[in-house]
C-alpha positions in Angstrom: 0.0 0.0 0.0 1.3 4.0 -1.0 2.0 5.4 2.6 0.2 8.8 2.9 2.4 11.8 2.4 0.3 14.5 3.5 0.8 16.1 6.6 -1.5 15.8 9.1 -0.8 17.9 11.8 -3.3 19.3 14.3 -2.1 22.8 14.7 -2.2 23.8 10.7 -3.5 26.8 10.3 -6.9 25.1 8.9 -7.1 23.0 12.2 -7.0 23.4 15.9 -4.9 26.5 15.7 -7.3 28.0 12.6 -10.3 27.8 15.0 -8.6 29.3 17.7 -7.8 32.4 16.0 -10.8 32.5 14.2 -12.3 32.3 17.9 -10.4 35.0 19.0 -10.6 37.2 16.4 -14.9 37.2 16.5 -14.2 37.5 20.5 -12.2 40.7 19.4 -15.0 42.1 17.0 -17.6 41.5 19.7 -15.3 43.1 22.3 -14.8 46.3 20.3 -18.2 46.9 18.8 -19.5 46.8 22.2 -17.4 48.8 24.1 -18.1 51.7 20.6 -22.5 50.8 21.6 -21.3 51.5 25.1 -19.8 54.4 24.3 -22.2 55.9 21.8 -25.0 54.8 24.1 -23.3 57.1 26.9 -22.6 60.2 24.5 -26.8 60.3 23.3 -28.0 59.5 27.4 -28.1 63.1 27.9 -29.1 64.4 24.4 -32.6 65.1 24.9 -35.2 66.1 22.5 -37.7 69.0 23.5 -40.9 69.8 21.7 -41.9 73.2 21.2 -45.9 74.1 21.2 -46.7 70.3 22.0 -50.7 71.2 22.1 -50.5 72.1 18.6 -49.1 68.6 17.5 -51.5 66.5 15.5 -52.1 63.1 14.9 -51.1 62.5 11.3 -48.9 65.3 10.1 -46.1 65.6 8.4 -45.2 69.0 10.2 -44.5 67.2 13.4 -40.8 67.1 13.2 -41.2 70.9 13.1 -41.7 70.8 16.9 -38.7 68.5 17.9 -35.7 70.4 18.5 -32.5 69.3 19.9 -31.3 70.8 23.2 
């Protein structure tokens, strides 16, 4: 029989050692789109909207963005 040549090894970059930086690499994606939510969450918390003339805001209309300002 033709002995197999191939090499076989468990740390190859497509085996053990591919998944673990592949692992790692998502863990460091995660990591640093939620510490930018975090931060972007933080930076709106205190941007508040305030409506000017609220009785004169109607049900359906298009001119209600008129009354939301930004502080």
């Amino acid at each position: 029989m033709a002995e197999n040549k191939t090499r076989r090894m468990c740390f190859n970059l497509n085996g053990l050692m591919g998944g673990l930086i592949a692992t790692f690499l998502l863990l460091g994606v995660l990591a640093f789109l939620t510490v930018w939510a975090i931060d972007v969450q933080q930076k709106n918390a205190t941007n508040f909207y305030q409506l000017d003339d609220e009785t004169n805001i109607q049900m359906n209309s298009v001119d209600n963005a008129a009354h939301r300002k930004l502080k």
